[in-house]
C-alpha positions in Angstrom: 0.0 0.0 0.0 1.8 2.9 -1.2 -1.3 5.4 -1.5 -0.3 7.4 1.4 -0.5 11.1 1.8 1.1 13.3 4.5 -1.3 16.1 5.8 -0.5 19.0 8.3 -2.8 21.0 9.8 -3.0 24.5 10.6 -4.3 27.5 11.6 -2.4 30.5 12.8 1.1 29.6 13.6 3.9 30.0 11.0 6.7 29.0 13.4 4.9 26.2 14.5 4.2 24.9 11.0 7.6 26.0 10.1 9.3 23.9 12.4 6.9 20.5 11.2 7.6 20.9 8.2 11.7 21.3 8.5 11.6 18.0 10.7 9.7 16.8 7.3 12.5 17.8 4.8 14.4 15.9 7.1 12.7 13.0 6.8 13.5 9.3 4.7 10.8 9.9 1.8 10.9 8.9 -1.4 8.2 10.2 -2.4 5.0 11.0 -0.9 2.3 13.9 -1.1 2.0 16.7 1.2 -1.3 18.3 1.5 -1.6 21.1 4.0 -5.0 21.9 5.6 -5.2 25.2 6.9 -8.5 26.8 8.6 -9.1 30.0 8.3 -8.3 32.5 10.9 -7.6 36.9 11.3 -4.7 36.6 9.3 -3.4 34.7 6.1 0.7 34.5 6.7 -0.4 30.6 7.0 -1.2 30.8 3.7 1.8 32.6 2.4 4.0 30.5 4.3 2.4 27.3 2.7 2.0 28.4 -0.9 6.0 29.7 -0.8 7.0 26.0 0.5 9.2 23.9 -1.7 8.4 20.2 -0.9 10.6 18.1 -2.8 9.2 14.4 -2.4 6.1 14.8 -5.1 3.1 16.9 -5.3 1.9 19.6 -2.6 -1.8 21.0 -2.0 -3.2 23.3 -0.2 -6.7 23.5 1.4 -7.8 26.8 2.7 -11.0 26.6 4.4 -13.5 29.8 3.7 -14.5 30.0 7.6 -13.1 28.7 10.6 -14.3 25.2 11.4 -12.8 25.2 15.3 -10.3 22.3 15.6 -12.5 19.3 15.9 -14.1 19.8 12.7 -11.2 20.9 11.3 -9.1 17.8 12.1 -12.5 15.2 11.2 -12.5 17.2 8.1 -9.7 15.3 7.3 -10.8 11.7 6.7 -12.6 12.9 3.8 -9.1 13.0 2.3 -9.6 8.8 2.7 -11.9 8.7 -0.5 -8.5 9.5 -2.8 -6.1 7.7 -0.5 -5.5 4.8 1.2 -4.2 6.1 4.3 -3.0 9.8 5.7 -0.5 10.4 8.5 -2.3 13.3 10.2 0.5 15.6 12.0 -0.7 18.9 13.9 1.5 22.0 13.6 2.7 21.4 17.4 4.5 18.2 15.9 7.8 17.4 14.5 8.7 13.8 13.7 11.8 11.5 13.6 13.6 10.9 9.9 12.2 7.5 10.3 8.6 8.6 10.5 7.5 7.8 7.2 9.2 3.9 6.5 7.6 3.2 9.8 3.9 4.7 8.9 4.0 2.7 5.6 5.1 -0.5 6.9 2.7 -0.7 9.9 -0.4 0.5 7.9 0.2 -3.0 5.0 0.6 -4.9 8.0 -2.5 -3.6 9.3 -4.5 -2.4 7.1 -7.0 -5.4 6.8 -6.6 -6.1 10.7 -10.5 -5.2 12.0 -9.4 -4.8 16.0 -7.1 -2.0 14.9 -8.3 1.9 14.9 -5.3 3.6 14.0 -1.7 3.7 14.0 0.3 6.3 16.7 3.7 7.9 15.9 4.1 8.8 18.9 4.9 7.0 22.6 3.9 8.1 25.6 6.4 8.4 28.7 3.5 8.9 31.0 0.3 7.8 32.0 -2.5 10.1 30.0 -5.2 10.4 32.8 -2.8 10.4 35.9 0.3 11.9 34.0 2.4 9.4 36.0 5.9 8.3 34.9 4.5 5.1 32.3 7.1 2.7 30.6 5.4 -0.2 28.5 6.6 -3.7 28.8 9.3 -4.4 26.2 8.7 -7.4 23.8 10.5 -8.7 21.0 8.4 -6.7 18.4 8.5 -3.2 17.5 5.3 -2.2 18.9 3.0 -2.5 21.6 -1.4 -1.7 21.3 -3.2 0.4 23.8 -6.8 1.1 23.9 -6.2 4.9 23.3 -6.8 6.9 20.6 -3.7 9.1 19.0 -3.5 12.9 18.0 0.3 13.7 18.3 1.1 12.2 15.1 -0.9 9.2 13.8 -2.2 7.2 10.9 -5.6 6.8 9.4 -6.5 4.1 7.5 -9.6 4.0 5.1 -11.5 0.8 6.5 -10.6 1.5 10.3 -11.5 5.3 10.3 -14.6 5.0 8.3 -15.8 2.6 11.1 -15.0 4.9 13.6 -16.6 8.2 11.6 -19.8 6.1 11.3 -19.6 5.4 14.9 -18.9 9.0 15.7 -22.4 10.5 13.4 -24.1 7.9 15.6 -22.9 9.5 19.0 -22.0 13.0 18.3 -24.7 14.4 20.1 -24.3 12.3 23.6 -22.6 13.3 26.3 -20.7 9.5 26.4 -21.9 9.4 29.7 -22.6 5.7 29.2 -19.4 4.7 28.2 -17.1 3.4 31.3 -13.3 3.8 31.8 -13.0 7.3 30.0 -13.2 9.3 33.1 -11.3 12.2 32.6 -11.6 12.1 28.9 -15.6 12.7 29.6 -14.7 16.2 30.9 -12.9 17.5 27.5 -14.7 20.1 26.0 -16.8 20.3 23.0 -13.7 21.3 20.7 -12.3 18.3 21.7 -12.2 15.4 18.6 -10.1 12.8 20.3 -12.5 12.3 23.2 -14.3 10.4 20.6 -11.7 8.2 19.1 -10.9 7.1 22.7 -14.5 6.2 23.4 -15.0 4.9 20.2 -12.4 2.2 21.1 -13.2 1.5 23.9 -16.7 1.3 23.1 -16.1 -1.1 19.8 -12.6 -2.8 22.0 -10.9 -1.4 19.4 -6.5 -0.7 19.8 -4.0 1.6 18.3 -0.8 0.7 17.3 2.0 1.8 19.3 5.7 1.9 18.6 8.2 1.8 21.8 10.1 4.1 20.5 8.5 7.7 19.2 8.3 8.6 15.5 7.1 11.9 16.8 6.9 14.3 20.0 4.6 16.9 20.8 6.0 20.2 21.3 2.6 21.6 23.2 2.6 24.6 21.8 0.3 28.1 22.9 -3.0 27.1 21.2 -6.6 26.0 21.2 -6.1 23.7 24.1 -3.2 24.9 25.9 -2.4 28.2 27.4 1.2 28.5 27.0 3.9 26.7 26.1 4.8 23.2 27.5 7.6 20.5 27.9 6.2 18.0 29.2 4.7 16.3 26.3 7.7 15.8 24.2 8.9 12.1 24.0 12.7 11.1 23.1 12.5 10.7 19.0 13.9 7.8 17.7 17.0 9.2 15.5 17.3 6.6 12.9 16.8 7.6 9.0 15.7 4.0 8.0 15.1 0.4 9.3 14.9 -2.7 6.5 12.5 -4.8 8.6 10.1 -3.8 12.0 8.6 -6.8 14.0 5.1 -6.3 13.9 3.0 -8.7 16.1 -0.7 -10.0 14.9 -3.5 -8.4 17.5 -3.7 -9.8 20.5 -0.1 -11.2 20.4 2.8 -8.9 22.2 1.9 -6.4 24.6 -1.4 -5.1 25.3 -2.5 -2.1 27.4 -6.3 -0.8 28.3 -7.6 2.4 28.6 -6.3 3.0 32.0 -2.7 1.9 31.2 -2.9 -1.6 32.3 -1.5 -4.3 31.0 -4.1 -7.0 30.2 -1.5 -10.4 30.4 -2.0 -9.8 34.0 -5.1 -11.8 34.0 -3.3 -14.7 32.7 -0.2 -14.2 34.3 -2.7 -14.2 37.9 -5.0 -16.9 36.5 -8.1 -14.8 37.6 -10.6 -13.2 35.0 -11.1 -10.2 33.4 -14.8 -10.9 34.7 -13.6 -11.3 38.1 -10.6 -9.1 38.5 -9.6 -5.2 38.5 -6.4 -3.9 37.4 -5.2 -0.8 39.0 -1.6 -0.3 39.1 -1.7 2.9 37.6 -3.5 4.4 40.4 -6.4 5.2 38.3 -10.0 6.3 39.9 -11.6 3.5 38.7 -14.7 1.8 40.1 -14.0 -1.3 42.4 -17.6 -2.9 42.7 -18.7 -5.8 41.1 -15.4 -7.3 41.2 -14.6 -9.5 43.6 -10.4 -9.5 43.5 -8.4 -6.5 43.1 -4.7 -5.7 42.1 -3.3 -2.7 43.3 -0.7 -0.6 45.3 -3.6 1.2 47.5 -4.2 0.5 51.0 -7.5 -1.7 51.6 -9.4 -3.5 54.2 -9.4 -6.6 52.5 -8.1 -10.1 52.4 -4.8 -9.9 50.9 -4.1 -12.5 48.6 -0.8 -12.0 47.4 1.9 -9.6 47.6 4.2 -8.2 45.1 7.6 -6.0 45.8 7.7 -2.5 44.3 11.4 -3.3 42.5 11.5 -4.2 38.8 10.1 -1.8 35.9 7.3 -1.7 34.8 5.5 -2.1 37.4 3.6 -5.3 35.8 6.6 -7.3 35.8 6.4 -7.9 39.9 3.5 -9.6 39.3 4.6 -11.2 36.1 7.8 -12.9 37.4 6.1 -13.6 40.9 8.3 -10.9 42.9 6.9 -11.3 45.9 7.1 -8.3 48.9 5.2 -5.1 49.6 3.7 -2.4 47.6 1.5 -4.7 45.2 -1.4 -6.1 46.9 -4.4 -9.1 45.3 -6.8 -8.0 47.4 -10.2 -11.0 48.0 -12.8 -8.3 48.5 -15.3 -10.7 48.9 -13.7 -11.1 53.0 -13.4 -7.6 54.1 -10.5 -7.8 56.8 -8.6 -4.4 58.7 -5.2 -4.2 57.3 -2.6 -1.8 59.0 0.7 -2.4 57.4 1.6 -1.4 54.1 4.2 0.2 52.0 4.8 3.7 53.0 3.5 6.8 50.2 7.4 7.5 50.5 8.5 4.6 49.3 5.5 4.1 46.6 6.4 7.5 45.5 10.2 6.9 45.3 9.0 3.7 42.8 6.8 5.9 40.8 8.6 8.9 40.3 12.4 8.2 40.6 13.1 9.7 43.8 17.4 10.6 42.6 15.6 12.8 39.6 13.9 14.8 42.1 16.8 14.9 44.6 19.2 15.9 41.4 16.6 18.8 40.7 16.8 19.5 44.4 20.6 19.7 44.6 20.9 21.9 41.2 18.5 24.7 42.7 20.5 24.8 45.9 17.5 23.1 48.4 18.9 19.9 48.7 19.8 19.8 52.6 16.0 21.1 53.5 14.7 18.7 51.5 16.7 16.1 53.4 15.7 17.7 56.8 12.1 17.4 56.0 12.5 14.1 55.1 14.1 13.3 58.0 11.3 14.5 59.9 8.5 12.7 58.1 10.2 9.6 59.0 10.4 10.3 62.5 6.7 11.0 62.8 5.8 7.3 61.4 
C-alpha cells in the first residue's frame, strides 16, 4: 500500500508549521504527497507561508478553508481525504517527527490495514500515563510495537476501512454526552472542541487498539494554542534518531503487549490466573470503580483479604507480578472477605518507585535546596 499522503494541519502559527515541516524535509521519503490543511483565521501569513513551501518528495496541495471550522471539525474534516487515499499520516502544527517517521507509517499500515481490532496507527509513545500523567514505561517485547486502547492525536495514521468505522460510529454518538461509556473518566470532561475524546471512546466502546511503537516517530511540542495556554515541555517524548530500518517486528492483535484504557497491561489476568470478569487492574493508580469485582490488584491500601503480595522493585511495574516478585507495595486483594489491614508500604516509598526519587533529589541539589529537603525528610520519618 503505497497510496499514502502526508497532511499537516494548521491555523495561525507560521513558526509552528515552520518547524513540522523542516523536521519533514528531514525525513526518509521517497516520495509522498503533502497536502496542507489550513483553517481560516484573522490573518493569512499561513497561507503565504504554505504556498511559498518547496516540498521536494512529489506533489503539494493546499486547502484553505473559507470559515473557521474550530479544531474538531477541522481535524474530522480530514478523513474525507480517505476517499482519494488509502491512508493519511495526520500531524498537527505542534508536531515534528523523527527521519524514520514515514518507512515506519508505511510498513505498519500494509501490515495492518485489513486487521478489524485495529483503529489507527500512533507515531508517537507516551512516557506517562495520560489520565494520571504518571511516569509510564510499557513492557518491552520482542516486536517493535505494543497496542493500547487509546486513541492518538500527536502524530498518527488513518487508515480507510478503520477510520470510516470509527466516523460512522462517531455520526451515531456525536450528540451524547458519552456518559454511558465506562473507563474514559477524565476524557468525559474534554470540551466540545475536543475530537479525540471520541476516538478514545469509540475504542473502547467497539474494543478497538492503536498501534504503538516503543520508540517515538514523533513528539509533541505543546505549543500556545486552542487547548493549551502556553507553552509546554512535558509532552515531548525522546525521538527515535534513525533515517531507515529494513525490517520492523510487527505482532498480529492480541499477540505482544497489550495495554487498556487506563494503562494496564491486560496479560496480568493470565499471568494471575483470575478473569477479566472477576478481576480489576489498577496499578496505575487510576480512579476507577472497584464494585462488582470480587479480586483487586493494586498498590492502594484496603481493608481486605490480601491474597498475594508483590515488591515494588522491577520496571514496569507489571513485571512484579509477572515474574512472581513477591514483597510489599503490590497487593491481590479478595474483596469478597473484608479484613482491617494496618501495614503497608509507605507513600514514600511508593512515590520513590513511581517517580524516581534521585531525579527529584538531582533537581533538588541543582537549585541549591537539597539539605532542606533532606531535613524534611528526615522529619516525616520520624513521625511514622
Amino acid at each position: 500500500m503505497e497510496n499514502i499522503a502526508i497532511v499537516t494541519v494548521a491555523y495561525n502559527r507560521v513558526k509552528s508549521l515552520s518547524r513540522l515541516l523542516n523536521s519533514l524535509l528531514c525525513a526518509d521519503i521517497d516520495n509522498a504527497p503533502l497536502i496542507i490543511s489550513i483553517d481560516k483565521s484573522n490573518t493569512n501569513e499561513v497561507e503565504r507561508y504554505a504556498n511559498d513551501f518547496i516540498w521536494p518528495y512529489g506533489e503539494k496541495k493546499i486547502i484553505t478553508h473559507k470559515e473557521n471550522l474550530g479544531l474538531r471539525k477541522h481535524i474530522l474534516s480530514i478523513g474525507q481525504l480517505l476517499d482519494y487515499y488509502d491512508a493519511v499520516i495526520v500531524l498537527e502544527d505542534d508536531i515534528i517527527v523523527a527521519p524514520g517517521f514515514y518507512k515506519f507509517a508505511v510498513a505498519a499500515t500494509n501490515f495492518y490495514c485489513n486487521d478489524n481490532n485495529i483503529a489507527g496507527i500512533s507515531l508517537y509513545n507516551y512516557p506517562f500515563n495520560y489520565q494520571t500523567f504518571e511516569p509510564f514505561d510499557a513492557l518491552k517485547s520482542e516486536y517493535d510495537v505494543y497496542f493500547m486502547q487509546i486513541a492518538m492525536s500527536w502524530g498518527q495514521v488513518w487508515m480507510r476501512d478503520s477510520w470510516r468505522r470509527f466516523y460512522n460510529w462517531y455520526e451515531q454518538t456525536k450528540h451524547n454526552k458519552l456518559a454511558c461509556i465506562n473507563n474514559i473518566y477524565c476524557f468525559k470532561d474534554w470540551g466540545e472542541k475536543s475530537w479525540l475524546k471520541y476516538h478514545i471512546a469509540y475504542c473502547i466502546d467497539q474494543n478497538k487498539y492503536f498501534v504503538y511503537p516503543y520508540s517515538s516517530y514523533s513528539t509533541n511540542c505543546a505549543d500556545k494554542g486552542t487547548h493549551v495556554t502556553t507553552n509546554l515541555f512535558v509532552f515531548q517524548s525522546p525521538l527515535k534518531w534513525s533515517r531507515q530500518e529494513n525490517t520492523y517486528r510487527f505482532p498480529t492483535f492480541p499477540n505482544g503487549v497489550n495495554y487498556d484504557s487506563y494503562n494496564e497491561n491486560r496479560c496480568l489476568y493470565e499471568a494471575l490466573q483470575i478473569s477479566e470478569v472477576d478481576l480489576i487492574l489498577d496499578l496505575s493508580d487510576n480512579l476507577k470503580k472497584f464494585e462488582n469485582k470480587r479480586y483487586i490488584l493494586t498498590t492502594k491500601k484496603m481493608n481486605y483479604q490480601i491474597v498475594k503480595k508483590f515488591a515494588l522493585e522491577l520496571r514496569p511495574i507489571e513485571l512484579n507480578v509477572i515474574m512472581n516478585n513477591e514483597g510489599e507495595g503490590i497487593y491481590l486483594y479478595d474483596s469478597s472477605n473484608p479484613i482491617k489491614n494496618n501495614k503497608h508500604i509507605s507513600k514514600i516509598d511508593l512515590l520513590s518507585y513511581k517517580y524516581k526519587i534521585h531525579s527529584l533529589l538531582a533537581i533538588l541539589n541543582k537549585i541549591g535546596i537539597y539539605s532542606l529537603f533532606c531535613l524534611f525528610i528526615r522529619r516525616i520519618i520520624k513521625q511514622k
